[in-house]
C-alpha positions in Angstrom: 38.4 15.5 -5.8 35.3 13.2 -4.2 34.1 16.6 -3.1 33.9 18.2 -6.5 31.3 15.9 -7.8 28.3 18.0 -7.9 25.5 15.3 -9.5 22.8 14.7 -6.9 23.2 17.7 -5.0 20.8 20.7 -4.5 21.9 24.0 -4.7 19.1 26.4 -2.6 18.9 29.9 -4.5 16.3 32.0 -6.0 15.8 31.4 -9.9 13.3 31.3 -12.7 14.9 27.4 -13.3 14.5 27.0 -9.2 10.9 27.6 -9.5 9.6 25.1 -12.1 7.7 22.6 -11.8 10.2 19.2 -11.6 7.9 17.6 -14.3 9.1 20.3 -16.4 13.0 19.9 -15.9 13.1 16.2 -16.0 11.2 16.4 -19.4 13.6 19.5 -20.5 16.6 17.4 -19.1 15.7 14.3 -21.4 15.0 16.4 -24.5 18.0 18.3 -24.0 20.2 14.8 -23.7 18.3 13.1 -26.8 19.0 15.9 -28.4 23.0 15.9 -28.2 23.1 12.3 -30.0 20.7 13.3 -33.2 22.8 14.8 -34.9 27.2 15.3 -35.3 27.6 18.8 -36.5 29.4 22.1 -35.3 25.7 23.6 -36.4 23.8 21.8 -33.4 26.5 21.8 -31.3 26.4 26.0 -31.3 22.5 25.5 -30.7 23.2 23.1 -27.8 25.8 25.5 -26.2 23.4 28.4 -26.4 20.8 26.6 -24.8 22.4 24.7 -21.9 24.5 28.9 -21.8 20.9 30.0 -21.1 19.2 27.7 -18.7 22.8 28.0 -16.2 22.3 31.5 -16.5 18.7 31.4 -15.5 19.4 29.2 -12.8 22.0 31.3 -10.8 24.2 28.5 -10.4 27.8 29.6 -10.6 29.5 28.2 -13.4 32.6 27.5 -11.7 30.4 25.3 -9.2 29.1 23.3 -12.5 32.4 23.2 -13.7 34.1 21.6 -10.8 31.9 18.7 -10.8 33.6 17.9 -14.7 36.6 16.7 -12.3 34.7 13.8 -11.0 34.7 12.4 -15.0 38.2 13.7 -16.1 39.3 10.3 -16.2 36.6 8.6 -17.9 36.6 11.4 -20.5 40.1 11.0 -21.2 40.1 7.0 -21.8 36.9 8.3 -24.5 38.4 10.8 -26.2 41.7 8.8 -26.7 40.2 5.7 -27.9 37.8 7.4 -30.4 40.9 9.3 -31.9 42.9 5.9 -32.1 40.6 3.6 -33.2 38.2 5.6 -35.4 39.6 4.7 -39.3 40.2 7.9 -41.7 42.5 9.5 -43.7 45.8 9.7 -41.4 46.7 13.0 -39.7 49.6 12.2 -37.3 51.2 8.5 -36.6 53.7 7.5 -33.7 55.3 3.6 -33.1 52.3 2.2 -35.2 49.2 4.2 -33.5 47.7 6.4 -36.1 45.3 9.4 -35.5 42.9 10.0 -38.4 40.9 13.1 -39.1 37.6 11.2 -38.2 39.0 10.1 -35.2 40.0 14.1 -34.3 36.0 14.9 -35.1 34.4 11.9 -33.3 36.2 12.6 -30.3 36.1 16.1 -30.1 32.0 16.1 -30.7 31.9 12.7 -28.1 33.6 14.7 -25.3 31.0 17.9 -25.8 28.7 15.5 -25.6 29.7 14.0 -22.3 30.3 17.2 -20.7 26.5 18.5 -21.8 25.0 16.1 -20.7 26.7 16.1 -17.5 26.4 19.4 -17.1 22.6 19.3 -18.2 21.7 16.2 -15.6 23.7 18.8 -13.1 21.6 21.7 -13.2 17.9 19.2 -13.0 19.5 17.7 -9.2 21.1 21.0 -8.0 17.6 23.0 -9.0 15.5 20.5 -8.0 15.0 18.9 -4.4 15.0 15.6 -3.7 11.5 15.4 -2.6 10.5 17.2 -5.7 12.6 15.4 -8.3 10.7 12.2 -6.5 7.0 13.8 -7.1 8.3 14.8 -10.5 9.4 11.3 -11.7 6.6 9.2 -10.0 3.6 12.1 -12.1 5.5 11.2 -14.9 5.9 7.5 -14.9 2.2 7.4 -14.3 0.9 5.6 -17.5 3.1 3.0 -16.3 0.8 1.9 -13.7 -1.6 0.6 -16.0 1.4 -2.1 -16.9 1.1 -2.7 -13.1 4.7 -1.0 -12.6 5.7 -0.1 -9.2 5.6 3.7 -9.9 6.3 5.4 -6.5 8.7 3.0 -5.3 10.9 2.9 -8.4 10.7 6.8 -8.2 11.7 6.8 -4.6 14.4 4.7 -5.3 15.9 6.9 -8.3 15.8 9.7 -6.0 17.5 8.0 -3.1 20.2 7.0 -4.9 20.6 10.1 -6.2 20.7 11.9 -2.6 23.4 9.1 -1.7 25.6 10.1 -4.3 27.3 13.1 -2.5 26.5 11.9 1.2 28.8 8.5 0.1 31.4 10.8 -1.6 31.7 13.0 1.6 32.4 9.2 3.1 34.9 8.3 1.2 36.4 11.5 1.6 36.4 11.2 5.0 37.2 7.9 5.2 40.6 8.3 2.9 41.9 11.4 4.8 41.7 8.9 7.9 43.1 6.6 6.3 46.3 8.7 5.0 46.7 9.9 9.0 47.6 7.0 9.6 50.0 6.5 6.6 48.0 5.0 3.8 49.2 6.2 0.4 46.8 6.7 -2.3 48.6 8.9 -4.9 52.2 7.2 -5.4 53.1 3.6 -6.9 51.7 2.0 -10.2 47.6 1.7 -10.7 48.0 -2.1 -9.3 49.1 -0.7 -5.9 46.9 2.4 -5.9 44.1 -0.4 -6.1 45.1 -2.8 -3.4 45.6 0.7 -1.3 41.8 1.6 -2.0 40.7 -1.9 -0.3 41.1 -0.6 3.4 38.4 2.0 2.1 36.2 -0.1 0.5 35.3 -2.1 3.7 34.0 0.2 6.4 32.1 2.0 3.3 30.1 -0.3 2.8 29.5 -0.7 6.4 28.6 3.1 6.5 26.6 2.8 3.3 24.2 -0.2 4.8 24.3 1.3 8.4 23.1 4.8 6.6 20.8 2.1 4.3 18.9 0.4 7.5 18.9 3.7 9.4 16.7 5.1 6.4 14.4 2.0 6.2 13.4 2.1 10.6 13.2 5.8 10.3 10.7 5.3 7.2 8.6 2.6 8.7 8.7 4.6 12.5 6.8 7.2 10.2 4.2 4.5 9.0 5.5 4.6 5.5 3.8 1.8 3.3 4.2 2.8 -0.4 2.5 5.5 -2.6 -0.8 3.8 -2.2 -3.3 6.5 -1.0 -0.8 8.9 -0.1 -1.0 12.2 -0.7 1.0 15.5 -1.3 1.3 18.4 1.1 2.4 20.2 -2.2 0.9 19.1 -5.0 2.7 19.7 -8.3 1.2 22.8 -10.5 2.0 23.9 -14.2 2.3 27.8 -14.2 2.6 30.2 -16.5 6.8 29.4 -16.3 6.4 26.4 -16.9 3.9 27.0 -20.2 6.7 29.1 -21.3 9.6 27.2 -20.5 8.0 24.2 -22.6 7.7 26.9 -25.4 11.4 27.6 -25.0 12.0 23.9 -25.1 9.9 23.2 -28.5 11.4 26.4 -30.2 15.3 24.7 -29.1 14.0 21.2 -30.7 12.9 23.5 -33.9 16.5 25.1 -34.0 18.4 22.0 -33.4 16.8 19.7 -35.9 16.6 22.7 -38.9 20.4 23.2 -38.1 20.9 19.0 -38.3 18.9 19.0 -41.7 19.8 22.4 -43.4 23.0 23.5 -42.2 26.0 21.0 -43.7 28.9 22.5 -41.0 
């Protein structure tokens, strides 16, 4: 299951999506998840789908790739979609020992768990398209402005894309880690959640040990390469806006004309 979450990694393949310029899939990826909370209708919804349809298509990502990193939130949207049809107040649809479902409570959770999905799917395709060094480029041109605030631009850009590179090396960890552990007779899967806890604390310990040993092993091989911040630095590959890019921003406004007529026009 660890192995099936797909946020933070890059997927290497020739695309149209592949070859943009990062600055214009973070923006994209932002628009795209502002856009899923503007409006509640089946109308945008549609409009959503066919975009985020779209851009997976262009990237040559296989779906069933994108798909299997939903597994990692399973949980998480299940404990949403059940309390947002419980405790969302309506006219009553179905009722059982005092627990009442209400029509509102169907909608709001249907539309909350598309929205989820989206915008895991969405922040998906930006990581696997985009590699880590570029995503960091991306975010520190970006971010900027910010400097004139005297905001640490490049570092809290190297951060965000550290952590992000992390996220499947310390799943592959834990992974590891747990199959180790269940060779030598840990149980994970059977009792009640209290002792499936208490048998997750043997992993916990030497992953954090892993996790600071992989920590320090980046700082020493950083400063053996004279790293000292984004001050003066500069880029073997400087970012460029190309002709993709000009129209993929095109693309983008003509969704955000779509999405908002269908909000304000369209009543379904």
């Amino acid at each position: 299951m660890l192995r099936d979450i797909t946020l933070g990694q890059y997927y290497s393949a020739e695309s149209k999506i592949h070859g943009l310029d990062p600055r214009t899939k973070i923006t994209g990826t932002f628009v795209f998840i502002i856009s899923l909370f503007l409006f509640r209708s089946v109308s945008t919804t549609l409009v959503a789908t066919l975009f985020l349809v779209s851009v997976i298509a262009l990237s040559k990502v296989p779906l069933k790739f994108m798909l299997r990193g939903m597994k990692g939130i399973a949980f998480i949207l299940l404990i949403t979609v059940v309390f947002n049809m419980f405790l969302t107040p309506g006219i009553p649809v179905f009722s059982f020992h005092g627990l009442v479902i209400s029509d509102e409570g169907l909608k709001v959770a249907g539309f909350t768990a598309v929205r989820l999905i989206y915008l895991i799917m969405g922040s998906s395709i930006m990581t696997l398209t985009t590699t880590p060094n570029n995503l960091t480029d991306g975010l520190e041109a970006l971010m900027n402005p910010l400097k004139a605030f005297r905001v640490p631009v490049h570092e809290v850009a190297m951060m965000m894309s550290i952590a992000l590179r992390f996220i499947p090396i310390l799943m592959e960890e834990t992974d590891k880690i747990m199959k180790a552990q269940e060779a030598r007779g840990a149980d994970f899967e059977s009792g009640s959640v209290i002792s499936r806890a208490k048998a997750l604390v043997p992993v916990l310990v030497p992953l954090f040990v892993s996790a600071f040993r992989r920590a320090n092993d980046l700082a020493m091989a950083m400063e053996a390469r004279c790293y000292h911040g984004g001050e003066g630095r500069t880029k073997m590959k400087p970012l460029l806006y190309t002709k993709d890019d000009i129209i993929a921003y095109i693309f983008l406004v003509l969704y955000l004309g779509l999405i908002i007529s269908a909000g304000i026009f369209i009543r379904i």
